[in-house]
N, C-alpha and C positions, 0 to 999 in steps of 0.2 A: 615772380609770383611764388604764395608760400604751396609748396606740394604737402600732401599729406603719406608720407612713405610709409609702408610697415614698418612696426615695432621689431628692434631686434634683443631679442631675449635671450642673456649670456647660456651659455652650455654648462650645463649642468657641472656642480666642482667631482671628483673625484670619490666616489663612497668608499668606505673601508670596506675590504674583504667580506666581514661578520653581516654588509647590511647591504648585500651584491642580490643574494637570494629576495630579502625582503624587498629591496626595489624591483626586482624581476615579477614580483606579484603584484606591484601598486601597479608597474607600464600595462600588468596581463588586464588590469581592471581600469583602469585608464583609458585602454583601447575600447573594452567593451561598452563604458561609459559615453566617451565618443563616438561609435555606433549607435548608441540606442539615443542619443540628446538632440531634439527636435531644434534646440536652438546652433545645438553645431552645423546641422543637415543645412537651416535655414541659410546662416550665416557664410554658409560653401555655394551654395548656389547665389547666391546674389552678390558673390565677389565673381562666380564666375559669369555672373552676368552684366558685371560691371567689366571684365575682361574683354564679353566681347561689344559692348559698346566703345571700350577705344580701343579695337581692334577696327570698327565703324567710324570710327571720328575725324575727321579732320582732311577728309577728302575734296577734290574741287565739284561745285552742282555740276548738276547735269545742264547740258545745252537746251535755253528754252525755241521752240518752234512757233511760228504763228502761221497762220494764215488771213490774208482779209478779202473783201470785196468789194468796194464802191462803184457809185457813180451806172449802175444799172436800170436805166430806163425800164419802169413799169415792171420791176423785182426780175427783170432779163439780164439773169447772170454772164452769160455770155456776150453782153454788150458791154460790161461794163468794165473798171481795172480788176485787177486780182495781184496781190503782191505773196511772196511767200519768204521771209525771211529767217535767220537765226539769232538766237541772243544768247552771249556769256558773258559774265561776269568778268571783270579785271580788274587786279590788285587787289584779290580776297587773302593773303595770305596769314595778314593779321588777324580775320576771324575765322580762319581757318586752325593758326597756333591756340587761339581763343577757347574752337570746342576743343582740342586736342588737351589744353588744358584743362579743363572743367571734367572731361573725362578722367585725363590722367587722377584729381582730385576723387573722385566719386570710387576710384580703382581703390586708392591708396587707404581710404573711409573702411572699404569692403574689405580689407584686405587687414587692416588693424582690427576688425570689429571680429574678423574671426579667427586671429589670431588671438585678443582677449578672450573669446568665449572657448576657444581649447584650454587656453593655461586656466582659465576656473574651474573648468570640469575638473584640470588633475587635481588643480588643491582639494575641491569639492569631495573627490575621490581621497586623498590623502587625508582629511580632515575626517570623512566617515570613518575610514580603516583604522584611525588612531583613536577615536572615538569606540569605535566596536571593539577590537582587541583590549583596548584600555581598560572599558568595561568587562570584556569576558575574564581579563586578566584578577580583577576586582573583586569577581563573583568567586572566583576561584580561593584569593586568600580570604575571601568572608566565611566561604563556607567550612575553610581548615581553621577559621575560630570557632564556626560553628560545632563542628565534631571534636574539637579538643575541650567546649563548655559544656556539652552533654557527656563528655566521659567523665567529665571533672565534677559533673551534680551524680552522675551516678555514683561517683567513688565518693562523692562529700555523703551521700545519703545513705550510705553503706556506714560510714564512720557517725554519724549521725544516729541510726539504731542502735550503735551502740554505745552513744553515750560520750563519743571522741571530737564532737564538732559541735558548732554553736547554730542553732534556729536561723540565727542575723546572717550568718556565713550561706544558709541553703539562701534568704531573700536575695543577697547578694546578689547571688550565682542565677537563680531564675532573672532577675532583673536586667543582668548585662546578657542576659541569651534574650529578652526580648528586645532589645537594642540589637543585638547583631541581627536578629531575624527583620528587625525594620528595618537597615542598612543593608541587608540585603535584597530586601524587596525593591529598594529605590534602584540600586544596581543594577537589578536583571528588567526594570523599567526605562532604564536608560539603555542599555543593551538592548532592547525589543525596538525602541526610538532610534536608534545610530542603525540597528540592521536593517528595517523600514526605508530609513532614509539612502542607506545602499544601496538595495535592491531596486528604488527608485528610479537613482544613477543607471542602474549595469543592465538591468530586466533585461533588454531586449539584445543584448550582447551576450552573457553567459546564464549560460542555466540556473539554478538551486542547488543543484546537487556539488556542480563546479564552485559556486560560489561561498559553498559552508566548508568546501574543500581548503579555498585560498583561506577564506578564515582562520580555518584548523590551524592551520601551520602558521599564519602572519600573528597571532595569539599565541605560539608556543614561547615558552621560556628560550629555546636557542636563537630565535630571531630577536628577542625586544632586545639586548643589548643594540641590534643596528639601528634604530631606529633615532638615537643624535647623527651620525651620517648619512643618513634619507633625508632628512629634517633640514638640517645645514646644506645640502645640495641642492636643495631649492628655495635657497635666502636669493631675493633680488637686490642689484643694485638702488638707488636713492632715485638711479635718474627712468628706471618701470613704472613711473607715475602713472604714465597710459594706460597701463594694465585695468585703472580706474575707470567704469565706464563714463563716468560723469567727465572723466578728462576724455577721453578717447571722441565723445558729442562734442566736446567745446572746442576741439584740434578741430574735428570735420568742419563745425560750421566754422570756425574761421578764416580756413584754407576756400570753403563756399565764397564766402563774404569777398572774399582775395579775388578770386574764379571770377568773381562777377563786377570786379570793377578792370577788369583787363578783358571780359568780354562787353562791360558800355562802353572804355576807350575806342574797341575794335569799330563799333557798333557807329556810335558816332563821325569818323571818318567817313569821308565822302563815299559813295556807292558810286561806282562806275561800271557803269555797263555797255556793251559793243555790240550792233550788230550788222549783217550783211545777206543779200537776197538778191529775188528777181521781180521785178514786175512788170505786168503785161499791160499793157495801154488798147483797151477795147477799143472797138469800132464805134460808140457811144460820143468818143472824146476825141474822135480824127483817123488819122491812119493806124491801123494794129502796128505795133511793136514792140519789142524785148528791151528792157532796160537794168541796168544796177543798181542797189538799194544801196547805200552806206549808213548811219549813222550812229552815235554816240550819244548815252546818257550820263547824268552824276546828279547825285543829291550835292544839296548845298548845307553843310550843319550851321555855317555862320548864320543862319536866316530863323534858327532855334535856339539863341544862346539861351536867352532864359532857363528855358525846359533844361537845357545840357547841362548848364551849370547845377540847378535842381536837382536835376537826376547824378552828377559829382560828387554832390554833397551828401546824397542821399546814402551811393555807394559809399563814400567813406563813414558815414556814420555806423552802417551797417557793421564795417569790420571794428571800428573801435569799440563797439557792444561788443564783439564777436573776440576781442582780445580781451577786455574784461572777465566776459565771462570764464576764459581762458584763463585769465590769471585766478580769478575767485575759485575752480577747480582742481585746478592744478596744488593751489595752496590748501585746501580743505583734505587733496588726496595727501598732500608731506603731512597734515599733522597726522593725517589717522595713518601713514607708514612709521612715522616717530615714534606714538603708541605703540604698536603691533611691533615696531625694534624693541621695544623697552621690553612689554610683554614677553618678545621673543627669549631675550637676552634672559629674561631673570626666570624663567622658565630651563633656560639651557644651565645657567648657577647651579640651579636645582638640583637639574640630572646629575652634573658635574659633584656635587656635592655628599650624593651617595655613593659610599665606594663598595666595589660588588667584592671586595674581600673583608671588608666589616660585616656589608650585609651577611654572608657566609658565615660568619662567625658568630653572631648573631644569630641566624639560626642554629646554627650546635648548641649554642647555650638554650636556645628553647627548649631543645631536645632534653638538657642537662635540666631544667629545671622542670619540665614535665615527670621527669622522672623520681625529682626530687619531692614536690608535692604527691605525689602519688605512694611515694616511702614515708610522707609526713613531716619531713625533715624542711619543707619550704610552706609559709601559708599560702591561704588562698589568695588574700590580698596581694599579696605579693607576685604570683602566678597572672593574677589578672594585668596588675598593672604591668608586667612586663610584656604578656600577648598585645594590649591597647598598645604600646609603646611603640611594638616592633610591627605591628599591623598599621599604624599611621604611616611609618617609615615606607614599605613596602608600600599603600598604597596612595600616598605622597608622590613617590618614585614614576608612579603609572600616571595621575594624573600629570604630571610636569610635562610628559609626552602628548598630553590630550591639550595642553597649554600651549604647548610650540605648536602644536598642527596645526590651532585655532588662529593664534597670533600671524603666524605664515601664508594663512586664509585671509588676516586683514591686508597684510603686505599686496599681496596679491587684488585687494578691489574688490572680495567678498566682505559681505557684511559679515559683522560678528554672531552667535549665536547664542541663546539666552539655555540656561539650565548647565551644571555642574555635575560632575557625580560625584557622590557621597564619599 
């Protein structure tokens, strides 16, 4: 019979030193999310109530008792026989393994289902965090465009009254400040969306005040370098299909389907039952006396082929749906893990591709050429196009993070989510 076992979910690889701290805040919101998630609570109790049903299972019945009376002239019980005997079952052991197994199946159902609903809360939780910080991260170099284009209209309108700058140069300059100002508004929109969405997770686990806390720091510049080894430690192998709920139902009910043609085999077998007693021989029917009861029962199934063979066919139909469907899930979960590889992988390019000793250097030269325009020695155009440049770089770099979170959420058997930041 096919069992339905728990998922086993590799252990996590090794994080780099730099991204020990930032995992120590996803497990602190992780736990809390798991506390506060209705569907974790649910999915613990009813594995542990599948627990103790085959804890219950697969015992022999109880001894059944009768009593009778016959043969009592004018409803005079004491003239008449009285027998009292016992009856048990023999050779239950087939459906006895029968329920032990349909239980062990219903354990194992319970016991996957919440294990998948913990590993989505963490991505859940993982994917908000890299979402919010990404965002917070974003709002942050918008607004150091933004203060470096109002110093830059202030100084342009300065050289401007007197005569040292072009009209076309001030449109410019107000034109890309209201572009940065609507790129940041989408920002701190999407920021207000991922934090929402957080607080959702964790409410009932950590406070507000704890939780702007873990932000603070999971947003700061010293943590986001860790944030490819958080990422990469929680890549699954090819064969976590389960993780998918749609696969995780179509395991159950086929291990069902399995359950239930080993308990109509069981079923079908002859029933045989035993029993033994006493009975009394009233004054009704001769002289009183004490006697032994023996006898034996059995069903006969040969006397039902029909129906048996129906109900065979029936059961195996059942599981051949029940593998199908199995197959149709299991294949619909590898492509959308192939995607979410792909996604994952060229998202990880990404990061890889920015090197934080360019980027460093690149900012010095911002520095150099802020200062340059502000001596006149650099145009404006020039100055622009170089912040646009290194501002796509930088916040390129942030979303690539916000892309592995997401693509790691599909590996995982979350759906994808709609909406990007700017």
């Amino acid at each position: 019979m096919l069992g339905l076992a728990p998922m086993e979910v590799p252990s996590a690889q090794a994080v780099p030193p730099r991204g020990a701290v930032l995992s120590r805040l996803l497990e602190r919101l992780t736990a809390a999310a798991r506390v506060a998630s209705v569907d974790v609570r649910t999915a613990r109790a009813a594995r542990a109530a599948a627990q103790a049903r085959r804890d219950a299972a697969g015992f022999v019945a109880p001894l059944a008792l009768q009593a009778s009376i016959a043969d009592g002239p004018k409803f005079n019980v004491g003239s008449g026989n009285v027998q009292l005997d016992v009856t048990r079952g023999l050779f239950t052991g087939a459906r006895q393994a029968a329920e032990r197994g349909r239980a062990d199946v219903e354990l194992g159902a319970a016991a996957a289902e919440l294990l998948g609903r913990e590993r989505a809360i963490e991505m859940e939780v993982v994917r908000a965090v890299a979402r919010t910080t990404g965002a917070a991260r974003i709002i942050r170099r918008l607004e150091r465009s933004g203060r470096l284009l109002g110093e830059s209209e202030d100084a342009l309108r300065a050289r401007f009254a007197t005569g040292d700058a072009r009209y076309l140069d001030v449109l410019r300059l107000r034109t890309e400040r209201l572009q940065a100002r609507s790129d940041l508004a989408s920002a701190r929109a999407e920021w207000a969306g991922a934090v929402a969405r957080l607080e959702l997770l964790v409410s009932a686990g950590i406070d507000s005040a704890q939780l702007a806390a873990v932000l603070d720091s999971a947003s700061g510049d010293a943590l986001a370098a860790g944030w490819p080894g958080v990422l990469a430690a929680r890549v699954p192998p090819d064969s976590l299909a389960t993780l998918f709920p749609g696969v995780r139902a179509a395991i159950a009910s086929e291990a069902r389907a399995r359950a239930g043609v080993v308990e109509l085999r069981a079923a079908q077998q002859s029933q045989v039952s035993a029993n033994a007693g006493v009975q009394r021989i009233g004054p009704a029917n001769g002289p009183t006396s004490l006697g032994a009861v023996l006898g034996i029962s059995a069903t006969l199934p040969f006397t039902a082929r029909a129906s048996n063979v129906a109900a065979e066919a029936a059961a195996a139909s059942a599981v051949e749906a029940a593998q199908a469907a199995h197959a149709s899930a299991t294949a619909n979960a590898r492509a959308s893990i192939r995607a979410g590889r792909a996604r994952y992988q060229a998202a990880i390019e990404r990061l890889e591709s920015f090197d934080a000793g360019l980027l460093e250097a690149a900012e010095n030269e911002r520095e150099t050429a802020i200062a340059q325009y502000r001596s006149g020695a650099l145009p404006l155009l020039d100055l622009l196009d170089f912040e646009r440049a290194l501002q796509r770089v930088e916040v390129a770099r942030m979303r690539a993070v916000i892309d592995a979170a997401d693509a790691l959420a599909i590996l995982h058997g979350l759906p994808a989510t709609a909406g990007d930041l700017p």
